[in-house]
C-alpha positions as CSV (number, residue, x, y, z in Angstrom):
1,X,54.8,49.7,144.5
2,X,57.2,47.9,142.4
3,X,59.2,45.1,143.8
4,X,62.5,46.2,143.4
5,X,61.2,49.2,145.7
6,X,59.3,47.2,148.3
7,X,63.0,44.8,148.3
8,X,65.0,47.9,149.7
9,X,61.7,49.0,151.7
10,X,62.4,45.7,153.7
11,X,66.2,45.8,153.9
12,X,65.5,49.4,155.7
13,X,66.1,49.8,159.4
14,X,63.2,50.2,161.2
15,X,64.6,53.1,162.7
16,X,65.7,54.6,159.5
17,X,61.7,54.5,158.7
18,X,60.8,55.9,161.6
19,X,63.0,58.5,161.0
20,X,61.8,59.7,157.6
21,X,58.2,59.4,159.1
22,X,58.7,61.8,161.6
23,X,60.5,63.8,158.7
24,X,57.3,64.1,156.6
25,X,55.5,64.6,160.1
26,X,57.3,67.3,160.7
27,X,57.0,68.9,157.1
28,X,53.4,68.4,156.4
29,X,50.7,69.9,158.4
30,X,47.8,67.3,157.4
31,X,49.8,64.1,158.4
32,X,47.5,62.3,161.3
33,X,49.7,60.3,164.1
34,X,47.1,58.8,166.5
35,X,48.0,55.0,169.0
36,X,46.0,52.3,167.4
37,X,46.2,48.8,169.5
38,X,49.7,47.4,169.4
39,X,51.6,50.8,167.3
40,X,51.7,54.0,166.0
41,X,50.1,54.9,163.1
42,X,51.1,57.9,160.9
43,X,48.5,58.6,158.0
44,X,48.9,61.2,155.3
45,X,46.1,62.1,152.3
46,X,46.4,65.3,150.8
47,X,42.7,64.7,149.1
48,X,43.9,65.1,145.4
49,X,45.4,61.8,145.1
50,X,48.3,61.7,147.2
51,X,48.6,59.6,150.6
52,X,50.7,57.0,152.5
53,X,50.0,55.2,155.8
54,X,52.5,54.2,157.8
55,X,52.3,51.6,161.3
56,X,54.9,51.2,163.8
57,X,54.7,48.2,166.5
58,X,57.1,47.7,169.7
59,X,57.7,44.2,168.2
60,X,61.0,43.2,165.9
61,X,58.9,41.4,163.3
62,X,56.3,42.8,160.6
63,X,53.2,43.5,161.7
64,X,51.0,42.4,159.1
């Protein structure tokens, strides 16, 4: 990820992630959402190359 695009990744909302996660939820049938200890993780890998995983915690902060 570059760092001009992890920059705007940071000044996002939260909820405006959230959002866009659900979006590609929604679209893709291969997308898993499962409750991992403290959030919700979204996970997509499409097996040729292609994947993203996403986390989202109750808190205000990062969760890293």
């Amino acid at each position: 990820m570059s760092e001009e695009m992890w920059i705007a990744l940071q000044r996002t909302p939260p909820a405006a992630l959230k959002r866009r996660v659900a979006a590609v939820d929604a679209l893709l049938t291969d997308t898993q959402r499962i409750a991992v200890k403290g959030a919700e993780r979204f996970a997509y890998n499409n097996g040729g190359g292609d994947s993203a995983v996403w986390y989202f915690t109750r808190t205000a902060g990062p969760c890293w």
